[in-house]
Each structure stands twice: as C-alpha cells, then as structure tokens.
C-alpha positions in Angstrom: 129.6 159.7 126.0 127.3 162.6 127.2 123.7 163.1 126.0 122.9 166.0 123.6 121.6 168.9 125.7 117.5 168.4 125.6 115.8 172.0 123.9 112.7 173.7 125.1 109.6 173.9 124.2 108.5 176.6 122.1 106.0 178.8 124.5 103.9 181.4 123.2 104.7 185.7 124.8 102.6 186.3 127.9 102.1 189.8 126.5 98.6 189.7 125.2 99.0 192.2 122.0 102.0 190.1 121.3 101.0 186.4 122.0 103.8 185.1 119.3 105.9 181.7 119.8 109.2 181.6 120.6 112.0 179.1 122.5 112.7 180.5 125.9 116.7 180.8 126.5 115.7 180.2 130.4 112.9 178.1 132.2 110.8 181.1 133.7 111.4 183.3 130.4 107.5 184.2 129.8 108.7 186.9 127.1 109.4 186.5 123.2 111.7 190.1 122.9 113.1 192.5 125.3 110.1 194.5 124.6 107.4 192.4 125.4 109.7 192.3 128.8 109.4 195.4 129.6 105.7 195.8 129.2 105.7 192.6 131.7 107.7 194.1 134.3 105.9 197.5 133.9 102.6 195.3 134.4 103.8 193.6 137.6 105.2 197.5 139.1 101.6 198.8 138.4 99.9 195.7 140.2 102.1 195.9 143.2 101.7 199.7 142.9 97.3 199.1 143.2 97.6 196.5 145.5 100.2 199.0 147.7 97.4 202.0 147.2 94.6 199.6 148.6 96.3 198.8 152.0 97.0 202.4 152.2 93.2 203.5 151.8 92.5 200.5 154.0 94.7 201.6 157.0 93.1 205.5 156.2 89.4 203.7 156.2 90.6 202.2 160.0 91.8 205.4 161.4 89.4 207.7 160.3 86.8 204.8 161.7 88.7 205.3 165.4 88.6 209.0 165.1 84.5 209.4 164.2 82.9 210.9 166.9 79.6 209.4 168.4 77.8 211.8 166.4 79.1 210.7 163.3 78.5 207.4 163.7 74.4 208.3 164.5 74.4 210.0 161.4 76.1 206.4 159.3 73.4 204.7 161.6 70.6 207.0 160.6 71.6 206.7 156.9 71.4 203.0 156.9 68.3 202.6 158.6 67.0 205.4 156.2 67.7 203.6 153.2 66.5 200.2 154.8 63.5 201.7 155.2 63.0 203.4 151.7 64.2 199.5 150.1 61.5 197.9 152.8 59.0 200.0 151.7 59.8 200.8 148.0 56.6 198.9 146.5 54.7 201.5 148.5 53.0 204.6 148.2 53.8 207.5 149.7 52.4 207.4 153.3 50.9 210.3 153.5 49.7 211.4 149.7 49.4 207.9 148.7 51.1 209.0 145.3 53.6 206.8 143.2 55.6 208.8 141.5 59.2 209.2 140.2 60.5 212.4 142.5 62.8 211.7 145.4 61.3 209.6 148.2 62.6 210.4 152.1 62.2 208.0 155.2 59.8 210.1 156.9 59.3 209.4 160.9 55.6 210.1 162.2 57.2 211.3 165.2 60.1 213.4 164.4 63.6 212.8 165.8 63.7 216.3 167.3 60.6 216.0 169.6 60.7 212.1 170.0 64.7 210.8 169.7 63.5 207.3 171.3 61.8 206.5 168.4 64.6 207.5 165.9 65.2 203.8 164.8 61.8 202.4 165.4 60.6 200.8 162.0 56.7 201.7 163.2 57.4 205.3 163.2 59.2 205.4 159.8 58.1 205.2 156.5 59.2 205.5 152.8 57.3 209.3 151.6 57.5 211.7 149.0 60.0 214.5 149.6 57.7 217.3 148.9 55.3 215.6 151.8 57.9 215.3 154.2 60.3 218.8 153.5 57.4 221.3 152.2 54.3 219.8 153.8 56.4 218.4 157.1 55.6 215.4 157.0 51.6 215.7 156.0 51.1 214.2 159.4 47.1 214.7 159.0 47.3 212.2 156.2 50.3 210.3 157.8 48.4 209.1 160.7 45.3 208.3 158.3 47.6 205.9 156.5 49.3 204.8 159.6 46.4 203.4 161.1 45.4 201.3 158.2 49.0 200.4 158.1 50.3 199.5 161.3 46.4 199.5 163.3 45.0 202.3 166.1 46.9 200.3 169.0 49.7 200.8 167.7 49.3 204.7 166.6 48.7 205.5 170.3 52.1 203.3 171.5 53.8 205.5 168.7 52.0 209.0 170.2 52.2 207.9 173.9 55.6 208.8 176.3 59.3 206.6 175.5 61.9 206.1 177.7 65.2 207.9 176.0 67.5 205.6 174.8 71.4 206.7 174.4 73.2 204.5 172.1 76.9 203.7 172.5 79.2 203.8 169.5 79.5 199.8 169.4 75.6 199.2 169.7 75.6 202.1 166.6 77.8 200.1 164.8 76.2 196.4 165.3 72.8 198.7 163.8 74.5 199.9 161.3 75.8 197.0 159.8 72.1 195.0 160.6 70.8 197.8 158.5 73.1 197.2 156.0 72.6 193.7 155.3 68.9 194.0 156.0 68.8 196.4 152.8 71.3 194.3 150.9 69.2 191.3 151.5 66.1 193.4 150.2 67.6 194.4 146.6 69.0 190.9 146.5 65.4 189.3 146.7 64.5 192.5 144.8 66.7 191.9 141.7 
C-alpha cells in the first residue's frame, strides 16, 4: 500500500507587484503565472547584465591606471592634496583677506609651484583662500605672509622663503600620496559630518 503523494505548500509570487499565493507544481517554482516568470527571468538577465558592465568599467579603470603618464598622476596627486587642504582648513578664513564668504575657495601655496616645485605638497606652504585672492590678486601674498606668520610663526616663514632641495616623485610614491590624501580628507568630513 503506497502513501498518498504529500502537496506543497502554498508560497506566495516572488514578483513584488504580484506577491499572490499559489501551490508551486515544482520545488524551486518562485512564480504564481507564466507572467510573473518572465518578469523574474528578465530581472536576473538585467542583474547579470550590471554586474557584467561593472567588471567591464573595472578592467577599463585598471588599464587606463597603467597607461597614465607621470604627469597625470601629479595632477590626481595635486588634486587630492588640494582638497585635503581646502577640508583641513575649511573652518578658516581666507589666508590672505581674512574673509568668510560663500564664493569658491582654492588651495593657495605661499610659494607657488612654478618658482618653488619642492614645496608643491608641503602642508606649511598651502592654504585654504578665496579664489579672487589667489586668481585675480595672485595670491595677495602681502597679506598672505601677514597671516602666515600668525599662523604657522616667523621661523617657519623664513624655512618656507629660504632654498629646497628638488624633490622628483616616482609614480608609486604619487600614488601612496594620493591615496594618504584621500583618506586624510575622508577622515576630515567624517569627523566633520
């Protein structure tokens, strides 16, 4: 004498406009009509479609990396530190009109990067100022030493004004900066927010 054949469960449609109950015909039958089927498998062809698209742009991200030039990656390294400094220095005043206001602030370097590249990623030499200061007024460096002084002290002024070695960075110490700059900013906003 066999046993009767045990029915299932009543589940409820894994579509989520749908969501009806119904008794599956087959263990892994997730569906309630042939409908609600296709919207499932036209949800899983999409998600492998994304998730397809994302290794794709993260095999592009790789390679482009490998082909930046050394110059490119100064520029990503002067960025960061840039908007480092501009989050260190963000409950500041301009350094050289000692304004607040709401305009576009730079990270302007008391010694520029064209006469004085050694000092390019020194944090003494750079500091959060108003664009017009630092574009129309370059750099207001009158006032910008004024400040500076009160800032930073006179010894340290004169170590800023007096000679530097040159320093030539290779693409993996850019890199390591880059990202330090990058979490040092991240770590700013966080203890910001």
């Amino acid at each position: 004498m066999s046993l009767p054949a045990k029915q299932p469960r009543p589940k409820k449609c894994a579509v989520q406009t749908c969501r009806s109950f119904f008794v599956p015909r087959a263990s892994f039958q997730t569906w309630c009509s042939p409908d609600c089927g296709v919207l499932i498998a036209r949800a899983k062809q999409e998600k492998k479609r994304k998730a397809l698209a994302q290794v794709e742009r993260r095999e592009i991200k790789v390679r482009k990396e490998k082909l930046k030039s050394r110059a490119e990656h100064m520029k990503d390294t002067q960025m960061a530190f840039n908007t480092w400094v501009r989050a260190r220095d963000a409950h500041l005043p301009c350094v050289s009109c000692g304004r607040n206001h709401q305009g576009k602030y730079d990270a302007g370097h008391y010694r520029t990067v064209g006469s004085n590249p050694a000092l390019r990623f020194e944090p003494l030499n750079c500091h959060r100022q108003c664009s017009p200061c630092n574009t129309r007024l370059s750099g207001n460096i009158v006032n910008y030493r004024i400040e500076l002084v009160k800032r930073i002290g006179a010894d340290l002024v004169e170590w800023l004004e007096g000679p530097h070695e040159p320093k030539k960075y290779t693409v993996e110490q850019l890199k390591v900066m880059t990202a330090e700059y990058r979490a040092k900013t991240r770590e700013l906003k966080r203890t910001a927010a």
